[in-house]
N, C-alpha and C positions, 0 to 999 in steps of 0.2 A: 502133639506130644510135648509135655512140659521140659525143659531144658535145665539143668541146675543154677541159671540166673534168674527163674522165674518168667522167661520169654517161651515163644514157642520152636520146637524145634521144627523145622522143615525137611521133611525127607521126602525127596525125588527119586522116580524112578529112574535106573539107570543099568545102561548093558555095557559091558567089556566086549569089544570087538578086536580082533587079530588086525589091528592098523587104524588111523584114520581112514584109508581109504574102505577099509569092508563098512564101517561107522556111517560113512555118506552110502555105500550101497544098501544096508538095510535101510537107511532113512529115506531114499528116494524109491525103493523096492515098495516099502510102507504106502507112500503116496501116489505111486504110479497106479492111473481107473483110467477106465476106455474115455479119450477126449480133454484130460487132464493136463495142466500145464505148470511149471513151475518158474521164476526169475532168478535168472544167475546175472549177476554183473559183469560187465566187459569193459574194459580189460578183467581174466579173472583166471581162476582155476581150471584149466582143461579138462582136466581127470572130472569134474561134476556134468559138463555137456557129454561125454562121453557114455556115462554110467545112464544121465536120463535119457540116449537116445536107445542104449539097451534096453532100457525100461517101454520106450514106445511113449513117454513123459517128453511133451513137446517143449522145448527150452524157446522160453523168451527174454529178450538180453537188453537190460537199462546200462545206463549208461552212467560213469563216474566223472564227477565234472574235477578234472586238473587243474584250474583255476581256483579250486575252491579247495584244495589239497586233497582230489577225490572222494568227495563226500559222492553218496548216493542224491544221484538225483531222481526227486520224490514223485515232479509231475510226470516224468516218463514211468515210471512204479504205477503210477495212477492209472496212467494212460494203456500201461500193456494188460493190465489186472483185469480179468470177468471172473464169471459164476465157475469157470471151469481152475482156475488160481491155486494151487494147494500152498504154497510157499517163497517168501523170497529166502534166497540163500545171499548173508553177509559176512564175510572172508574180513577178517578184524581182529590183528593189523592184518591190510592187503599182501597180497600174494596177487600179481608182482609188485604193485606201488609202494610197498613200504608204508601206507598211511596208516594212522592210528587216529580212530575217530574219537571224536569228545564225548563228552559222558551226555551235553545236550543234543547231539546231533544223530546218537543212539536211542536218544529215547524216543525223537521225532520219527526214526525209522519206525521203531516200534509200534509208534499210537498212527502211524500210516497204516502196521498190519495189521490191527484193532480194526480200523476204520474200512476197511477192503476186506476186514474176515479172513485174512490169512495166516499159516503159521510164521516165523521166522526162524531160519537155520542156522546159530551160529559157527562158524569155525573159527577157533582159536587156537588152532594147531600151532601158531606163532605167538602168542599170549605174552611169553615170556621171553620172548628177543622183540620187544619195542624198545623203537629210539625215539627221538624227537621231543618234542614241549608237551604234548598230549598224554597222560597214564593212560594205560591200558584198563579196559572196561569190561568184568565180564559182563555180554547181555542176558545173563540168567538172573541178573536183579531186576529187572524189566518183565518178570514172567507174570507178575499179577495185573500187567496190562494188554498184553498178548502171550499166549503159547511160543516159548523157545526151547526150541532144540539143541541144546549146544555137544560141539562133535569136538574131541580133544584127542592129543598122542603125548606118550611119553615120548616117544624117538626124539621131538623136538623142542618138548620140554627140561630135560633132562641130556638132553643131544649123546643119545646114547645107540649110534646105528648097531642099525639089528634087532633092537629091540621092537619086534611090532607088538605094540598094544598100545587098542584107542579105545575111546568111547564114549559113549552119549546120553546126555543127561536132559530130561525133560522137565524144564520150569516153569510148572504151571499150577499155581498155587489154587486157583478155582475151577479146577478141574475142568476144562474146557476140553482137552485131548480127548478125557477121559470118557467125557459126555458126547461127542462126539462118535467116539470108539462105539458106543451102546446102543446109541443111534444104528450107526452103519449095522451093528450087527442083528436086531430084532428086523429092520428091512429086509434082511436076506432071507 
């Protein structure tokens, strides 16, 4: 769709959910199939091991190297990843570290999930309380090299308690979700 600067407009699909937290349960509900696994980082968000073992979505957990200001470390990514993979989930800035990745050290995530066929889930429920030398990066500019899911709240945008409403935005400008989706469902 044309945009009035002559560019193209991008429009993603996107849900309002009552919280970030119901935002990560539809989107691990989504991904949860008999045998399936997802990557959470650890140190990391509790409330996501939780929701995937509801789900019966078996959690496997890489590791952030603190030497390196908890970057994602890629070869254990590598190492934990099979056929059965649906997603890494990347908490950016950290919840609990505080870090705030770089815009190169996001995209290497990325073209890691390209490379292993998986989605990536962002959460950026902190987006907007980064400190440090690093900008904040969303990884929804990165969707035309891997499928990203990015999960967001006002409450902590806006720091407005009470207010639940999150929600999630899928950035996938070559429709890979979508061919996927099409897939799964002529199979059935």
């Amino acid at each position: 769709m044309p945009n009035e600067r002559g560019g193209d407009l991008l429009i993603y699909p996107q849900c309002r959910r009552s919280g970030c937290a119901h935002a990560i349960e539809v989107t691990l509900t989504t991904l949860a199939r008999p045998g399936s696994n997802i990557l959470l980082p650890r140190p990391g968000y509790p409330y996501y091991d939780a929701c995937a073992a509801n789900r019966n979505l078996e959690v496997r957990h890489y590791g952030l190297l603190s030497d390196h200001g908890w970057e994602v470390d890629l070869d254990t990514v590598e190492s934990l990843t099979d056929h059965n993979t649906a997603a890494i989930v990347i908490v950016n800035p950290g919840n609990p570290c505080g870090n705030v990745y770089s815009y190169e050290h996001l995209k290497k995530i990325v073209e890691t999930a390209r490379k292993l066929g998986i989605l990536v889930i962002a959460d950026k429920v902190y987006g907007h309380l980064a400190f440090g030398s690093n900008p904040f990066v969303a990884m929804g500019v990165f969707g035309s090299i891997a499928p990203v899911i990015t999960l967001g709240s006002i409450l902590k945008r806006w720091i407005v308690p009470r207010w639940r409403l999150g929600w999630l935005v899928i950035s996938d400008p070559n429709n890979v979700v979508l061919a996927a989706a099409a897939l799964l469902w002529v199979n059935q």
